[in-house]
N, C-alpha and C positions, 0 to 999 in steps of 0.2 A: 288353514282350516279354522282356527278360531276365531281369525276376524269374518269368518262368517257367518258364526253363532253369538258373534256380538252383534253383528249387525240385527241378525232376528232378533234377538233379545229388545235392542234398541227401537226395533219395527214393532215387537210387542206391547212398549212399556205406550209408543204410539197412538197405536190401536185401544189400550184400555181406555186410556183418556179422551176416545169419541165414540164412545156406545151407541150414538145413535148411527154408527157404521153399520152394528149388527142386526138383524130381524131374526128373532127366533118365532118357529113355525110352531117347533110341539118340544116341550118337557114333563118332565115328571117331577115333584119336591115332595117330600118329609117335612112336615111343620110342626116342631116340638114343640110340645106345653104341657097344661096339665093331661091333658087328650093329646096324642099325635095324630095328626092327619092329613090323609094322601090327597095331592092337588096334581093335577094334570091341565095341559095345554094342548088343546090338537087342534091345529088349522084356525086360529082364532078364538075357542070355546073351549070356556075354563071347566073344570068339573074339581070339586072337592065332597070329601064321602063325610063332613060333618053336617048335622041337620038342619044347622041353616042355613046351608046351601040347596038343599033340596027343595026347603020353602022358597025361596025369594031370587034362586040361581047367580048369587052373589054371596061372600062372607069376609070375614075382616083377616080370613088366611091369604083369601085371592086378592082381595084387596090392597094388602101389605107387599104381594108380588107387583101387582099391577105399579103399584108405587113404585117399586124399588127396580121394576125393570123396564120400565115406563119410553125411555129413549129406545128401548131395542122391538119393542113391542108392534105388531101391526096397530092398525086404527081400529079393526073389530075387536083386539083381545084388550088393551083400551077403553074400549067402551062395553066390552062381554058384563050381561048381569045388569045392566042399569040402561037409562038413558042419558047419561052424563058419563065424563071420564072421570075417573079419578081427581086429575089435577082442578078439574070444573069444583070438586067437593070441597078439595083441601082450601085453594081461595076463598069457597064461598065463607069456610067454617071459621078461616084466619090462622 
């Protein structure tokens, strides 16, 4: 029985080191700062309840997600908020 929860284990540690395995569809995050604020994912389209997001339907919370989860991401939530993707910015900016 244990060589079967190493082999998951071993299957696991796998799996982390190809993110772009996973597609996540909808989350929900906490984004701690001086403000906390709630960011969600559903079907592609981001939402976060701080106020520049409301103006401009991007912010540098979803932003930092988009980055950070970037391999697992569809192609819409990617590019949700902009006409560019993220990694299009970070190149341009260096």
């Amino acid at each position: 029985m244990q060589s079967d929860l190493i082999g998951k284990i071993e299957k696991a540690r796998r799996y982390a080191q190809e993110p772009e395995r996973i597609k996540l569809h909808s989350m929900s995050a906490t984004f701690r700062g001086g403000n906390d604020h709630n960011i969600t994912l559903d079907d592609g389209n981001w939402s976060c309840d701080c106020h520049f997001f409301n103006r401009w339907q991007t912010c540098s919370h979803v932003m930092a997600l988009q980055r950070m989860l970037e391999p697992m991401l569809s192609e819409d939530a990617r590019r949700a908020g902009s006409p560019f993707s993220f990694s299009e910015v970070a190149e341009a900016v260096g």
